[in-house]
N, C-alpha and C positions, 0 to 999 in steps of 0.2 A: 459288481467288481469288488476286487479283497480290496481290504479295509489299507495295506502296506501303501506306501507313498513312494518311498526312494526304491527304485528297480531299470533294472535296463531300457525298458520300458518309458520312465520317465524320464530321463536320458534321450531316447530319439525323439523325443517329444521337445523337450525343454532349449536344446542345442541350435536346433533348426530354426523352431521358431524363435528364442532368443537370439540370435545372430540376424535376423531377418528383422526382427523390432530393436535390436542395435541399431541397426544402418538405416530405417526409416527417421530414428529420431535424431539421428545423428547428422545426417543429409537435410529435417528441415530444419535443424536451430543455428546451421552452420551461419545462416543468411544474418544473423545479426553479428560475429565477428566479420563477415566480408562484406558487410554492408559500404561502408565507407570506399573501397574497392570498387564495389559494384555501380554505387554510384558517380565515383568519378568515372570509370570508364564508360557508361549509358549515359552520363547527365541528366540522373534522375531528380526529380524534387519527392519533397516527403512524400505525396497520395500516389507515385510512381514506384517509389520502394515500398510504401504498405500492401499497394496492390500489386505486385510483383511475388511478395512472400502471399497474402494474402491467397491469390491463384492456386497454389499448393494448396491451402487448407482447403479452400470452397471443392475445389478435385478432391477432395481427398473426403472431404463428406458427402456429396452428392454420388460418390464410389458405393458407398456405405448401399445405398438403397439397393441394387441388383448384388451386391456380396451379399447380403445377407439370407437370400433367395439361391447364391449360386450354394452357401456353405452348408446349406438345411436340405439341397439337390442333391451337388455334384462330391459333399467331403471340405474339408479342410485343406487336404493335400492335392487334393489337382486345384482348385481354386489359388490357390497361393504360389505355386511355383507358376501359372500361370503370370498371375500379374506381377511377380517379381521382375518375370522379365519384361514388362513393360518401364519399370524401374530402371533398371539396364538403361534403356534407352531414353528415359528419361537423362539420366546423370549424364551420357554420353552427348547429348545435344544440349547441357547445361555446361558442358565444358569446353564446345566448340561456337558457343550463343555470339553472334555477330550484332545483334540489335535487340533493341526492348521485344519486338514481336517475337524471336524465338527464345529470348530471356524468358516469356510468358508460357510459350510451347513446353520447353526444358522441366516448367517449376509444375504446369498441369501435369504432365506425363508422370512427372516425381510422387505428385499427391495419389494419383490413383494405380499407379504402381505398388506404394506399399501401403496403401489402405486399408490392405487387410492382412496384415503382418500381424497386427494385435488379438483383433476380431476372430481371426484364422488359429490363433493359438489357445484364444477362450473358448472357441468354438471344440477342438479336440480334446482341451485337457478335460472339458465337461463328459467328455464321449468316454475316453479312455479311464480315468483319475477315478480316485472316491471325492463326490458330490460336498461330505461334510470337511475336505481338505483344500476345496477349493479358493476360501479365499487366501489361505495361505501359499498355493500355486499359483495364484495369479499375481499376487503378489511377489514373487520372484519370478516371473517372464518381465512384469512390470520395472524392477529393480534393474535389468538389465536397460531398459528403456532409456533408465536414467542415469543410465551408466552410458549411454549416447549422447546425452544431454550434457555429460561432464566433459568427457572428452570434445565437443563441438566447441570449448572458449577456450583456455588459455594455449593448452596443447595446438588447437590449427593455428592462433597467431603465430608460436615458435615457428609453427612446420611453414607458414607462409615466408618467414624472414628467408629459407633456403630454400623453397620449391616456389616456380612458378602456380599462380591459384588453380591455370585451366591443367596440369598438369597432375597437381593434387585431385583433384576434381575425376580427373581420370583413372587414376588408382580406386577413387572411392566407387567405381563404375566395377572396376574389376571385383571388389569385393563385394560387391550386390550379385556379379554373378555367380560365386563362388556359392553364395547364401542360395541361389535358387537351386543350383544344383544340390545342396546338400537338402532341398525339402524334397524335390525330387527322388532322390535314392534312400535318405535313410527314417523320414517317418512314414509310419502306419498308415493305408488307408483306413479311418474312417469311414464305416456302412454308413451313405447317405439316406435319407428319407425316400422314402420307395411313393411314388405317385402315382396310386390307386388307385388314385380317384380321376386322372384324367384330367386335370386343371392344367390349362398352361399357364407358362411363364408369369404371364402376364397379370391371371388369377391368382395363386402366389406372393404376387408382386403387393395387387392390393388388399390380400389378407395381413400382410405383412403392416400396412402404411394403420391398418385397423388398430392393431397396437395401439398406434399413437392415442389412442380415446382410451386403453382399457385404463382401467383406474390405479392398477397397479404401477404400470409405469407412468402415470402424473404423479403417483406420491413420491418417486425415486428421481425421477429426471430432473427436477429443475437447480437444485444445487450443485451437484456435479456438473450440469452445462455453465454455470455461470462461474464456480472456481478452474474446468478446464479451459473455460475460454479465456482466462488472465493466464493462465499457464502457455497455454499454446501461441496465442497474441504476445506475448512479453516475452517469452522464452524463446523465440522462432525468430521474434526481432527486435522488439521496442526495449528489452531490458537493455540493451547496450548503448545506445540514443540517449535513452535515461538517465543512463550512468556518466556520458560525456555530458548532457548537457543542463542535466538537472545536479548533480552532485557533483557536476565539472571533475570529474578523473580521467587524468591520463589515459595513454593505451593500453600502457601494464595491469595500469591499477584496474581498469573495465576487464581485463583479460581475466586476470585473479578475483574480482568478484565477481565475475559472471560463472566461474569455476563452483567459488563458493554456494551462490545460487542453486546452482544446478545441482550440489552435493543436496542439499534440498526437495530435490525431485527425488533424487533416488533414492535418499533415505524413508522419504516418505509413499515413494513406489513400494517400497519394500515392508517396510512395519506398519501399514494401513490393516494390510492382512494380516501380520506376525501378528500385533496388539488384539485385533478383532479373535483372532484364533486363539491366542491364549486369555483375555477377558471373558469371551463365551466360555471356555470349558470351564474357568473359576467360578463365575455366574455373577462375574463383577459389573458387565455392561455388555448390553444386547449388541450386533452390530449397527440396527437404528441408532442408537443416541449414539455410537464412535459415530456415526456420520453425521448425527447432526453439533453432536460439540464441534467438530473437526471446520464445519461449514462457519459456526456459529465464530469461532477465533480467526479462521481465515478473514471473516470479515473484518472485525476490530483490527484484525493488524494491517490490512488493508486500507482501510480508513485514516490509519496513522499515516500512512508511505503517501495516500493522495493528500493530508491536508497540512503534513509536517515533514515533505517531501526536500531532500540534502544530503551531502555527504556523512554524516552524523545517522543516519536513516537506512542508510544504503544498503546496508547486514538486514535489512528486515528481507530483504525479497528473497533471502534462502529460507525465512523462514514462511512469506507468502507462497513460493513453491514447494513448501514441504505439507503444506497444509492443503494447499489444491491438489495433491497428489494422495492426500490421506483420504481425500472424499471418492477415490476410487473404489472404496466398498462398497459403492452404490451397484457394482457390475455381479459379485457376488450373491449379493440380497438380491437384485434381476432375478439372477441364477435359480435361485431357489424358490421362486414365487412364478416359475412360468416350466412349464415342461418341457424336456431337454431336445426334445426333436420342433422347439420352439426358439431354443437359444442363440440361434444362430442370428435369426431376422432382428429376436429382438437385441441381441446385443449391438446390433451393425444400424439400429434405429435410433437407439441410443446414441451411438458414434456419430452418424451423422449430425443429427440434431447438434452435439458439442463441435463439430468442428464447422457449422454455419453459423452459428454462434460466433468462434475464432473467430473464423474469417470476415462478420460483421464488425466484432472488436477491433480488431487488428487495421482494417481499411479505416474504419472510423475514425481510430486516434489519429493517422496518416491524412486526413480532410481536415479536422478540426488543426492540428497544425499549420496545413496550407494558409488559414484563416490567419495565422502569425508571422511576422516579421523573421526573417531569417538574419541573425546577427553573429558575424565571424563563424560562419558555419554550424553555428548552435541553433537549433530550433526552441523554442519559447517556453519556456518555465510555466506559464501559465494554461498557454496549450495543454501540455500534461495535464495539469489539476484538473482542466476541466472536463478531460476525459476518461480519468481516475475516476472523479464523483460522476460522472454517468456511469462505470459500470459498477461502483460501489453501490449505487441506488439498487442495479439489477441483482447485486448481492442477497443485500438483505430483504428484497421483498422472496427468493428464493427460499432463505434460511426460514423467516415466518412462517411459508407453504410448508415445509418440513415441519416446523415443529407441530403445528396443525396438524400433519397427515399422520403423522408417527403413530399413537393407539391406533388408529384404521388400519395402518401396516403392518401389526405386528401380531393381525390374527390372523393373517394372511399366509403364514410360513408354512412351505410343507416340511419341513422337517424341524 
């Protein structure tokens, strides 16, 4: 492919699937401003609203395992307008949700719906793009991501004050489908992997899960699972809980920090790749070490928010999400260290992996609460901590594995 980046070309690429990874992220973080909502109306307790969002993640990663086999078959473009429209109908039965059990239906259908809204876009910009520009494209489809993550806090409270939520809920149905027909008509098919050899599905399947042992992806995987799972757990719910009842703020104020946070994800969707792409070309710093300092600070500041955890604190978690969101150049380095008609499985193995992750975090901290007093609607201060410092432990024994694996990594590179 020519070496040019910006072309019409990138454009039916970028559009599609940025609109498509908008409205995934955007549909699962809403659940921490309409929590309070959702639980009045279900009469949830805490392990009923963790595993309610939860549902969505664990869907949305065990998705992961046949995408990644459908993306490396069947293309990027029919794999994805496909499950978008399962999204469709996910959003539409989350707006009409009568009880906890189709509350749970609504939020499954949601996660593997746009499961591979992400996956689906790394998967073509690899096919289509120049390979040495990639992490800087991935990093603007990502940017976009977190540009869902912004608009899901302070913006949906306004829009709740005048719209009905199942109402809202329903517009955001109509623009999922907007999103599927636009992969539909205007990106490229992607030539899929031609099957040669006669393997089914299912052969495939467990070529695929083989990964998981090759060495390359142990020395990449275990930091990015452990800061996207405080991203996805926190961001999807628990940062808003946190912010009433650990730093005790208002509606407003949770509304406007949750915003700020989330300007955190995006910034750091974004310049993970911009930084890594302009430091390689200077020959300042490899992608490896941008990912392991990036892991290395997420955790410290981390650390600080579970054991000196208050209003005074509160501003750290845009900067905990700007950092768990820097560790996404682990999908680039993937990239480069596994051959492109392999990219597909392993990126979607990766994913999985990070959002079983989430979705153990995320229920977890929701149990370990149950275990606490429930006082004037506030759930326990100490609850938190204590599930802070468990996945703080999971942090840093990640960041060690890294820095360990780093010289084994870095003779690895095909380019």
């Amino acid at each position: 492919m020519e070496q040019r980046l910006i072309s019409p070309l990138f454009f039916r690429l970028l559009i599609p699937f940025g609109l498509a990874f908008f409205l995934g992220m955007f549909m699962g973080s809403i659940n921490s401003i309409i929590a309070p909502i959702i639980v009045l109306a279900f009469e949830l307790s805490p392990a009923d609203l963790g595993f309610i969002s939860s549902v969505n993640l664990i869907a949305f990663g065990l998705a992961q395992l046949p995408l990644g086999v459908f993306l490396d078959r069947y293309g990027a473009k029919k794999t994805l307008s496909g499950m978008l429209m399962i999204a469709v109908a996910g959003v539409v039965l989350f707006a009409a949700a009568k009880n906890y059990l189709s509350l749970l239906t609504a939020r499954a259908l949601m996660g593997i719906g746009f499961s591979g809204s992400l996956m689906a876009a790394f998967k073509a910009f690899t096919y289509w793009l120049p390979r040495k520009r990639l992490a800087l494209v991935f990093s603007i489809q990502s940017l976009i991501g977190g540009l869902g993550f912004m608009l899901a806090t302070r913006p949906v409270s306004i829009a709740l004050e005048y719209i009905p939520w199942r109402v809202f809920i329903m517009l955001c149905a109509g623009a999922v489908l907007v999103s599927a027909l636009l992969v539909m008509t205007v990106v490229p098919d992607d030539i899929p992997v031609r099957n040669e050899s006669g393997e089914s599905f299912f052969d495939v399947f467990k070529g695929m899960m083989r990964f998981a042992g090759d060495r390359r992806f142990i020395y990449v995987a275990p930091v990015v699972t452990a800061t996207e799972a405080v991203l996805f757990s926190f961001s999807y719910l628990w940062v808003g809980p946190w912010l009433r009842d650990v730093a005790m703020l208002d509606e407003r104020s949770v509304g406007l920090m949750m915003l700020f946070s989330s300007s955190g994800i995006a910034a750091g969707y974004f310049l993970n790749g911009v930084l890594a792409d302009f430091f390689a070309r200077m020959n300042w710093l490899t992608w490896e070490k941008l990912y392991l300092y990036s892991g290395i600070l997420f955790t410290v500041t981390f650390a600080v928010l579970t054991f000196c955890g208050g209003p005074t604190t509160a501003p750290l978690w845009a900067l905990v999400m700007f950092l768990s969101t820097m560790t996404m150049i682990s999908f680039p380095i993937i990239g480069r260290l596994f051959d492109a008609d392999e990219t597909g499985r392993i990126f979607s193995l990766l994913n999985f992996i990070i959002f079983l992750a989430s979705f153990v975090v995320q229920w977890l901290v929701g149990i370990i609460l149950d275990f606490y007093p429930v006082v004037d609607g506030h759930f326990a201060h100490g609850g938190y901590m204590l599930g802070l410092g468990l996945i703080l432990i999971m942090n840093i024994a990640a960041v060690i594995h890294l820095y360990i694996s780093i010289p084994k990594m870095e003779t690895l590179k095909k380019f």
